[in-house]
C-alpha positions, -999 to 999 in steps of 0.1 A, spaced: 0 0 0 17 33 -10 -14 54 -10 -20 78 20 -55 76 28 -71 40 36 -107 32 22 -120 3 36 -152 -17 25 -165 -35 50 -188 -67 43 -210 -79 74 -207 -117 85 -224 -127 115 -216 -99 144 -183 -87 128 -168 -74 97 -143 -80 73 -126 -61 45 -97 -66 20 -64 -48 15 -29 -47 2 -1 -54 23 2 -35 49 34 -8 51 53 13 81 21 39 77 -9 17 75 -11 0 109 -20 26 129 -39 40 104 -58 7 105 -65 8 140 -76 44 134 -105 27 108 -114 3 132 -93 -26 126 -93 -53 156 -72 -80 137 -49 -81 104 -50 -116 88 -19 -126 68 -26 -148 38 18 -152 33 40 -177 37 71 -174 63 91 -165 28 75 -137 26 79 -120 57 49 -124 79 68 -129 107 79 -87 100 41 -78 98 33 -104 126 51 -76 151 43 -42 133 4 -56 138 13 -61 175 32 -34 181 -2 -13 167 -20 -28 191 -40 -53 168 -45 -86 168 -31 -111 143 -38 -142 126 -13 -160 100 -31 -180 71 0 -192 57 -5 -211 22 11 -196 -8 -11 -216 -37 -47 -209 -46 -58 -246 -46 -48 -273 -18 -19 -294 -28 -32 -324 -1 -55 -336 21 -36 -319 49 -33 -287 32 -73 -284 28 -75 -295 71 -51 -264 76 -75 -240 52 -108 -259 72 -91 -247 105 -83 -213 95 -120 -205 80 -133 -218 113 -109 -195 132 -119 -161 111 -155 -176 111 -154 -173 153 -137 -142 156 -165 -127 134 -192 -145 156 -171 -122 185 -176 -93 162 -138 -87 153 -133 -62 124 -108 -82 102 -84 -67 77 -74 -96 54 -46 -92 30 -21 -111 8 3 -96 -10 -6 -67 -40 -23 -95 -62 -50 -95 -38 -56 -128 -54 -51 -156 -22 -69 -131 2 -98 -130 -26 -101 -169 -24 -101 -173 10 -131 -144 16 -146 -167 -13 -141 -196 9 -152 -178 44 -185 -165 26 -197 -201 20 -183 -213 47 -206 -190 64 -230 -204 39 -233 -168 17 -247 -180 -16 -220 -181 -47 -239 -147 -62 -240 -131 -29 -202 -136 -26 -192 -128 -57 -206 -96 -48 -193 -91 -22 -160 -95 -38 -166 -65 -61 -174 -44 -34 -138 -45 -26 -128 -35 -63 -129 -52 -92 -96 -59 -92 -106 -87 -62 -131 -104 -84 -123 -103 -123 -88 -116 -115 -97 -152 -101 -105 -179 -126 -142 -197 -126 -119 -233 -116 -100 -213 -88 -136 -195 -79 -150 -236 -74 -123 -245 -57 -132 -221 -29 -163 -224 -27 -159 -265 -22 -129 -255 4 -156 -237 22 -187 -257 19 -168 -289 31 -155 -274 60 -166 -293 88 -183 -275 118 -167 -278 145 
């Protein structure tokens, strides 16, 4: 994020909210916290420094969660138990009412599919969703690919309960 002033869209699930952003820089943490921001959600691997944004998103005084999976479609079984865990995880901090900033890197494109995945995991029809996605730009939506679309929806609809 290089721009000086944050806009955030927020989309409603359950009691809290959740948005989606670029990577966060030195300026936009507090700024976050500013808008209302509880928790930043990392969708980056170790490789590509989370561990760095992990402690600026402390040192703001914000909670953090790391979704750490760098492909946009599960390599193995254990791979898709991981993604299950992590939608449950942002699904029960939105039930708390949290206020979630999710990000990837500038693509956009992993954070996309994982809000794809939480909205029907959340059981937010595929329209609905999709809408929701362009309400965050179009740049969230028109990049992803109808297979990589399925593919999160399926990640979020087989998500067990738990």
């Amino acid at each position: 994020m290089t721009q000086k002033n944050i806009d955030i869209a927020w989309f409603s699930l359950g009691a809290g909210k959740i948005c989606l952003g670029g990577k966060p820089n030195e300026e936009t943490y507090s700024k976050l916290k500013a808008l209302g921001v509880s928790h930043l959600a990392t969708v980056q691997t170790t490789d590509e420094h989370a561990s760095y944004i992990r402690d600026k998103t402390i040192e703001a005084g914000l909670a953090w969660i790391w979704v750490p999976f760098l492909h946009p479609s599960a390599e193995s079984p254990t791979e898709d138990v991981h993604l299950h865990q992590y939608l449950h995880e942002l699904s029960q901090m939105l039930n708390e009412g949290a206020r979630i900033y999710l990000h990837c890197d500038g693509s956009q494109h992993r954070c996309s599919l994982l809000f794809y995945a939480l909205c029907h995991f959340r059981r937010v029809p595929s329209s609905s969703a999709y809408s929701a996605l362009h309400s965050f730009g179009a740049h969230a939506a028109n990049n992803l690919l109808r297979p990589e679309l399925a593919w999160a929806a399926t990640l979020g609809r087989t998500a067990p309960k738990v």
